[in-house]
C-alpha positions in Angstrom: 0.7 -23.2 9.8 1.7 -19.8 8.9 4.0 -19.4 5.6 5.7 -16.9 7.0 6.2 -15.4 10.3 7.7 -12.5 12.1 8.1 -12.0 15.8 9.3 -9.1 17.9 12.0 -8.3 15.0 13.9 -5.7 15.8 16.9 -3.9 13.6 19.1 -0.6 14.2 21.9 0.7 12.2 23.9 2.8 15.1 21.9 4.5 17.2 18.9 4.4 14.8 16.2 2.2 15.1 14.8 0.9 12.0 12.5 -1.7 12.9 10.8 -1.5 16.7 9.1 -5.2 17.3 7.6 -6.8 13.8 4.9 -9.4 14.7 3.2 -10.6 11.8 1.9 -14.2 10.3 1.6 -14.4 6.4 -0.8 -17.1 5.6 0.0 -19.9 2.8 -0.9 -18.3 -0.7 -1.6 -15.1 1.0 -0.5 -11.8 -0.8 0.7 -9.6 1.0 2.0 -6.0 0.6 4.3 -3.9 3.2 3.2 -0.1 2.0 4.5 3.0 3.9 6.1 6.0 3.4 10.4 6.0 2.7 12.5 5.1 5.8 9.7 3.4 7.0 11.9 -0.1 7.7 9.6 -2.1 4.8 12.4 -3.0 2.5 14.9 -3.5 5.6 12.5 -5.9 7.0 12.1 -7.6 3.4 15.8 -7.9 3.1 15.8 -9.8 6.7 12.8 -12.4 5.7 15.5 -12.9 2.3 18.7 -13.4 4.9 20.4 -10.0 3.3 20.2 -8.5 6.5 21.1 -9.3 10.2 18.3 -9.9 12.7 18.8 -7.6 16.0 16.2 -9.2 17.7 13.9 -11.3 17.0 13.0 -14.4 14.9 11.9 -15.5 11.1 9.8 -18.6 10.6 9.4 -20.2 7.1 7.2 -22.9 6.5 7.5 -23.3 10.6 11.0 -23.2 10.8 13.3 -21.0 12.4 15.6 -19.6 9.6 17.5 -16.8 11.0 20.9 -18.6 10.6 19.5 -20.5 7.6 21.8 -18.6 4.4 19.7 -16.8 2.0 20.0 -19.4 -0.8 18.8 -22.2 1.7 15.6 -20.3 2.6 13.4 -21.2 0.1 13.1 -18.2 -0.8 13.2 -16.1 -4.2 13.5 -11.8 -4.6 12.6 -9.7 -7.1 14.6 -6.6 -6.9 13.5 -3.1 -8.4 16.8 -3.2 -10.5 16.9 -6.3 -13.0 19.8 -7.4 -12.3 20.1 -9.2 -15.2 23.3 -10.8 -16.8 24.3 -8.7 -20.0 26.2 -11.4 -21.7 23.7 -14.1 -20.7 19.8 -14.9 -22.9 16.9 -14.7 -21.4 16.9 -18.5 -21.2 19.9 -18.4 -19.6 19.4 -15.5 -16.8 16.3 -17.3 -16.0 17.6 -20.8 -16.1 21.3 -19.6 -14.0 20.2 -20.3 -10.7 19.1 -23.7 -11.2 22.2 -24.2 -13.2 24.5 -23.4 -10.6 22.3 -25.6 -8.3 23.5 -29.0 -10.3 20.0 -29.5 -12.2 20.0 -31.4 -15.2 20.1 -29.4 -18.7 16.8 -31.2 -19.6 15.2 -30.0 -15.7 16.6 -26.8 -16.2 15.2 -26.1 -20.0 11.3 -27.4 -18.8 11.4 -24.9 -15.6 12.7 -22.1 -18.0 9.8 -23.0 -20.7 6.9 -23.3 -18.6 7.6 -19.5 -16.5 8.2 -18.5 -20.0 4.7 -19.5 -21.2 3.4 -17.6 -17.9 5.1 -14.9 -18.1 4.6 -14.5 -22.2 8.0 -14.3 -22.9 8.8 -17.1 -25.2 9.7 -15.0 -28.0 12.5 -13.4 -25.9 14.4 -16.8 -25.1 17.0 -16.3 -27.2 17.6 -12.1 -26.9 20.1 -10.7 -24.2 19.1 -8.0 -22.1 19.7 -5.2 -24.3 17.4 -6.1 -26.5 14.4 -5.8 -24.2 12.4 -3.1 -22.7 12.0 -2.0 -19.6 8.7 -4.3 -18.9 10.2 -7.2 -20.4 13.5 -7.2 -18.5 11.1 -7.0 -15.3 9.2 -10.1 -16.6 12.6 -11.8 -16.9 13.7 -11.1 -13.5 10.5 -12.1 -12.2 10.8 -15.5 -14.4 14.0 -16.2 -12.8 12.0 -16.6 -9.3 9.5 -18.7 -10.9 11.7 -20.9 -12.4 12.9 -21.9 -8.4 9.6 -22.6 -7.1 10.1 -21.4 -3.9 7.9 -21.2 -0.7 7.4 -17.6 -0.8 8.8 -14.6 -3.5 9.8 -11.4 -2.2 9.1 -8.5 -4.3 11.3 -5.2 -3.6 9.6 -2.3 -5.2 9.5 -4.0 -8.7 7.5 -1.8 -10.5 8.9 1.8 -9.9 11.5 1.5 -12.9 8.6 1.5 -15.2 6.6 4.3 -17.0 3.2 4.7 -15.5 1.1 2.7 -18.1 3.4 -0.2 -18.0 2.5 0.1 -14.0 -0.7 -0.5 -14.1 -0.3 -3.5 -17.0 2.4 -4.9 -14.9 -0.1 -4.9 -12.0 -2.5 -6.7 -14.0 0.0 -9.6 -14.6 1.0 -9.4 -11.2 -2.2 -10.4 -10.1 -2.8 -12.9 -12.9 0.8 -14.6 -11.6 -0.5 -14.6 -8.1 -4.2 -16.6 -9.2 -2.0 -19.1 -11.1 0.5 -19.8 -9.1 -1.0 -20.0 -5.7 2.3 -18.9 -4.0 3.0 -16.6 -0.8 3.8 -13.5 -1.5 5.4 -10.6 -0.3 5.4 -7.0 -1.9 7.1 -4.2 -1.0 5.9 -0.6 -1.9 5.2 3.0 -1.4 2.8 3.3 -4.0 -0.5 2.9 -1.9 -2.5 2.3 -5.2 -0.1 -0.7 -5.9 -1.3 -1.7 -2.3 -4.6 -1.5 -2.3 -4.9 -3.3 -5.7 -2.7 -6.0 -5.4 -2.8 -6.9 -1.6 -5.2 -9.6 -0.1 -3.6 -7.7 3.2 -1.8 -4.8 3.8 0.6 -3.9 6.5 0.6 -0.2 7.1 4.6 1.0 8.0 5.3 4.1 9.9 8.8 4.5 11.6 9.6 1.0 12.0 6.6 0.3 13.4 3.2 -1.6 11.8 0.4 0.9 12.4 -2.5 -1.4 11.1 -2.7 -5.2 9.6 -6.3 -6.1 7.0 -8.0 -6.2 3.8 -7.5 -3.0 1.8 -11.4 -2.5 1.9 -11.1 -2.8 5.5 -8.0 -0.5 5.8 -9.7 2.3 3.4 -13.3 2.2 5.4 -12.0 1.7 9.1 -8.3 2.7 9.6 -7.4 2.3 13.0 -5.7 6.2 13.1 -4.9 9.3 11.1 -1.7 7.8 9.6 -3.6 5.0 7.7 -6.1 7.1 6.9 -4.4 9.6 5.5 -1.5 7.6 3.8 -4.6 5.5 1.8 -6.5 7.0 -0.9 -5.7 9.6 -3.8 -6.4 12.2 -3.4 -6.1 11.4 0.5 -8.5 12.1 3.3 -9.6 15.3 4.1 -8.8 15.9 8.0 -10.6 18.8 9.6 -9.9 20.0 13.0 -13.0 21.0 15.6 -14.6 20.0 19.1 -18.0 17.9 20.0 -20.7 20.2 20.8 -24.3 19.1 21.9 -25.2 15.5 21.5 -28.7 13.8 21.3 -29.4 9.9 21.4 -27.9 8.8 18.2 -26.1 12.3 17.1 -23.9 15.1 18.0 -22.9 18.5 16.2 -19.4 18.9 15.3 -17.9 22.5 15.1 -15.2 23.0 12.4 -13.4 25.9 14.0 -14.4 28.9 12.2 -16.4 27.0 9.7 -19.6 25.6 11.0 -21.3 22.7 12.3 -22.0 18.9 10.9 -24.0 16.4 12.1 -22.1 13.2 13.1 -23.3 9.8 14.3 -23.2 10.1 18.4 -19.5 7.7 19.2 -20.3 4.0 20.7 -18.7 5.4 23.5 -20.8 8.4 24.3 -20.0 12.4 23.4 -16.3 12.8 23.6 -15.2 15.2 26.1 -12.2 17.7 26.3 -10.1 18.3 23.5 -9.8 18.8 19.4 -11.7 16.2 17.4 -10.4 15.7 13.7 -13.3 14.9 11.4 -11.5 12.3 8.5 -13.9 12.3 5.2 -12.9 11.2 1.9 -12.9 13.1 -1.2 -15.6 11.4 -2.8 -18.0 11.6 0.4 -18.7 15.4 0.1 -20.5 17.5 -1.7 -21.0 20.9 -2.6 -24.1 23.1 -1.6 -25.2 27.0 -0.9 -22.6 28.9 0.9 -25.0 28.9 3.6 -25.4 25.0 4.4 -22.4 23.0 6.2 -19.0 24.1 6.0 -17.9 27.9 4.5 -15.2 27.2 2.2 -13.1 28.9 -0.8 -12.6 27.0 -4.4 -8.8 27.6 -5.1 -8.3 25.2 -7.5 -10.5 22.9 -10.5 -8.9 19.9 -12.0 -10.7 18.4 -14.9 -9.6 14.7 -15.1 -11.9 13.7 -17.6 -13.9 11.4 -15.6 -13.8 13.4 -12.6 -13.4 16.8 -11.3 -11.3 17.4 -8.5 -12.2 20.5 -6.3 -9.5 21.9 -3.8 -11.1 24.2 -1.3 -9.9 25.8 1.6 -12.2 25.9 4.7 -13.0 29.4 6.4 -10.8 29.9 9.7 -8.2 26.8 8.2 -5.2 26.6 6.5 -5.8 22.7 6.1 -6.6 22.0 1.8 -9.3 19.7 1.1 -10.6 17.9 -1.7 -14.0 17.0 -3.4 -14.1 13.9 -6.0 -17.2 15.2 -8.5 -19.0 13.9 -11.1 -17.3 15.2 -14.5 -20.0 16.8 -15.7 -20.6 18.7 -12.7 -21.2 22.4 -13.6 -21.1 26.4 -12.0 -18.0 26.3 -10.1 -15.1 28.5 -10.8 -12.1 29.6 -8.5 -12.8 31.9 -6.0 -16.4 31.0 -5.4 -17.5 30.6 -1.9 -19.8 27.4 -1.8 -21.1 24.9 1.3 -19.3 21.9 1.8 -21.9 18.7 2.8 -19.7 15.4 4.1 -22.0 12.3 4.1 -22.2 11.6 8.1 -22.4 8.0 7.1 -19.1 7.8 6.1 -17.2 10.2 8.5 -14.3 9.4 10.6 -13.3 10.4 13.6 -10.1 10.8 15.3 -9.2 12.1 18.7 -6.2 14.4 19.7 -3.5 11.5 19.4 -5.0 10.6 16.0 -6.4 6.8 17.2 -9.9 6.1 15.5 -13.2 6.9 17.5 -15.6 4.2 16.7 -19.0 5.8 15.4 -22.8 4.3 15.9 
């Protein structure tokens, strides 16, 4: 049985339509992040699993059971918001411990739930401090202490890292992750940030206007999105997208034509040489190269960023106004702005899309 599931949920405000028919089953202990760009519907649909928001359409399962009249406290349910919403006059013992409180548990119940999320979280030090007196980190260990503390079926997560500084991200992450192996709880995240995505995520639900575009593993998401949008909207610095036709195809291959830029060799499609129509060739950063201005694709350097353990290359391709992006070795030497060079994609890693931007599936 599914921890969680979602069918045919559907939400407008007015004559906007936020969410257009959610399906989706969250297994028990399952991670799961909801990633997409802003206005998306990902939070909205967040706040209806939580009972903050009215269901258009539509039904939420928990544990099996249909909850969509069930209140918000009776869910089993427990959010983490992206603001704290922390009690300034209360400790950290007692924010944690308030819900349980206000549920009628005993003092002596209340004080062991409070000191065991404590020890998880690290945060026994801070029992006795009010809010004020913590950082931003720690307040966000608080607030996600005060979920633990309820042990609930599943814990909702809105955005909870994008108050912090970017090095608190990435440890928060960490202890994210860490929460998740100990625990063994469902849980579902909510965020924009696609590196949060692919590093926290068993699965990932892709969100573009209202709508889930793709549903897997983030391996499976980065190696075979099912269109463009995923494609594009996984990975930093994102796909490169180049726009051409199918030329002449043998056996097991076919030349692509970058308009204006030159040919590539391509694995031949499972279905045969597509006909009629622009292709878009998808190929990550780190799956080309750079070679003699006279092999693969004629191209411009504009701009060189030195990362330290990489070098980013943005290029222009002749005939295109379409960027793109190389991922090189640091140490990689003789390029400068302004130098006209080859680009070489590894055909063993190219995507390709057709005209509507679905996925062509390659030999």
């Amino acid at each position: 049985m599914a921890a969680l599931a979602l069918r045919g949920i559907r939400k407008a405000f007015g004559p906007v339509e936020v969410l257009r028919g959610i399906d989706l089953e969250i297994a028990e202990g399952e991670f799961t992040v909801f990633v997409g760009p802003s206005g998306c519907g990902k939070s909205t649909l967040l706040r209806m699993i939580a009972g903050l928001e009215d269901i258009d359409e539509g039904e939420v399962s928990i544990a099996g059971e249909r909850v969509n009249e069930v209140a918000p406290a009776e869910r089993g349910i427990a959010m983490v918001f992206q603001s704290y919403a922390l009690y300034p006059h209360m400790t950290v013992a007692q924010n944690m411990g308030f819900a349980l409180k206000m549920a009628g548990q005993p003092r002596k119940a209340i004080d062991a739930a409070v000191a065991r999320a404590a020890a998880i979280l690290q945060i026994e030090p801070l029992l006795a401090r009010k809010p004020r007196e913590l950082s931003g980190g720690q307040r966000q260990r608080v607030a996600i202490g005060r979920a633990i503390v309820r042990k609930p079926s599943v814990f909702l997560f809105d955005e909870p890292l994008s108050n912090l500084d970017a090095a608190l991200r990435v440890q928060m992450r960490i202890e994210l992750s860490k929460l998740h192996q100990e625990l063994g709880s469902t849980m579902v995240y909510v965020t924009h940030d696609q590196v949060e995505a692919m590093t926290l995520g068993d699965r990932i639900a892709v969100f573009s206007g209202g709508r889930i575009e793709q549903v897997g593993a983030p391996l499976e998401l980065y190696t075979r999105p099912a269109n463009q949008f995923v494609a594009g909207f996984l990975g930093s610095p994102r796909m490169n997208f180049i726009r051409g036709q199918a030329l002449a195809a043998g056996s097991t291959s076919m030349k692509f034509e970058a308009h204006g830029a030159g040919l590539v060799d391509l694995p031949l499609p499972a279905a045969g040489r597509p006909t009629g129509g622009d292709l878009v060739l998808g190929i990550r950063p780190e799956h080309l190269s750079v070679g003699r201005v006279d092999d693969g694709l004629a191209a411009r350097i504009e701009l060189l960023e030195h990362l330290g353990d990489s070098l980013i290359v943005h290029a222009s391709l002749d005939g295109s106004q379409e960027p793109l992006s190389l991922r090189l070795a640091a140490d990689h030497a003789g390029l400068a702005v302004g130098q006209r060079v080859g680009l070489l994609p590894q055909s063993a890693h190219a995507l390709l899309f057709d005209a509507s931007g679905r996925a062509i599936a390659l030999h």
